[in-house]
C-alpha positions as CSV (number, residue, x, y, z in Angstrom):
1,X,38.7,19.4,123.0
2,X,39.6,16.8,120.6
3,X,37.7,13.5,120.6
4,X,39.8,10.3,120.1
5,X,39.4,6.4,119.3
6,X,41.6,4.2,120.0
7,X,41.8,1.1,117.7
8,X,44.3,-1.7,118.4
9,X,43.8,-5.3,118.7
10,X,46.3,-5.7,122.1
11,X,44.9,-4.3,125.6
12,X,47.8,-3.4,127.1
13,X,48.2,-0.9,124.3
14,X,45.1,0.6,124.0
15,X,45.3,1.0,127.8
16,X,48.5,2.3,127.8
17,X,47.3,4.9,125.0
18,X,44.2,5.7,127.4
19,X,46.4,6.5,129.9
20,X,48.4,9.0,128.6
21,X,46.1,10.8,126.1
22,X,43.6,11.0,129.2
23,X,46.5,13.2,131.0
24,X,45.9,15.5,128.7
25,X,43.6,18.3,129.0
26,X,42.8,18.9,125.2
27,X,42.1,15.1,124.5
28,X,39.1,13.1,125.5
29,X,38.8,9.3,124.4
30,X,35.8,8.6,123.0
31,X,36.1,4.9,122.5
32,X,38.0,1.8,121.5
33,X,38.3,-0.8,118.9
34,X,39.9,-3.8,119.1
35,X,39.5,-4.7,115.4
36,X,39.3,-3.2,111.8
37,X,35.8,-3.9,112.2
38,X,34.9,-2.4,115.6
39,X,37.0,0.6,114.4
40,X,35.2,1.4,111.4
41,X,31.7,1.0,113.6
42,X,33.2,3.5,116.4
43,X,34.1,6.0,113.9
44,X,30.8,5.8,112.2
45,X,29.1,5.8,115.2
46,X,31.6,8.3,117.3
47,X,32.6,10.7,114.7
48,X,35.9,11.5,116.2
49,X,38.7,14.5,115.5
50,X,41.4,11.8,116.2
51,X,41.6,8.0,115.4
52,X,44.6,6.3,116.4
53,X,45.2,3.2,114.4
54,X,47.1,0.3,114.3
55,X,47.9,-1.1,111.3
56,X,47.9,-5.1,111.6
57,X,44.5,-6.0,113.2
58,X,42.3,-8.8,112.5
59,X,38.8,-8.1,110.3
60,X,40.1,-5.2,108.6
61,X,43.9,-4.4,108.6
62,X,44.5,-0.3,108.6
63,X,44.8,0.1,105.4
64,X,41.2,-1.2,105.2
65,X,39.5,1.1,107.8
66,X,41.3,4.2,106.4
67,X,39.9,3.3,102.6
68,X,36.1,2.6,104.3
């Protein structure tokens, strides 16, 4: 089973991301971000196979959370 976060700073994204990964039977969603900053802190604290990013997001943009 991979583990997934989901890090994107608009809900109906994220939820609409939960939603389909969760019909999956391979994928499990660990947690979600709705930041740079909350991203970074769920992968450290997570440690999951999968994060799905978006790239414009307020504290640290994507490019940020991939280089941390």
């Amino acid at each position: 089973m991979a583990t997934i976060v989901i890090a994107d700073d608009h809900n109906v994204i994220r939820q609409g991301l939960r939603a389909l990964l969760t019909e999956q039977p391979d994928f499990e969603v660990v947690g979600e971000a709705r930041d740079g900053i909350e991203a970074i802190s769920q992968v450290e604290s997570l440690h999951p196979d999968v994060l799905v990013l978006d790239m414009i997001m307020p504290g640290f943009n994507g490019i940020e959370v991939i280089r941390r």
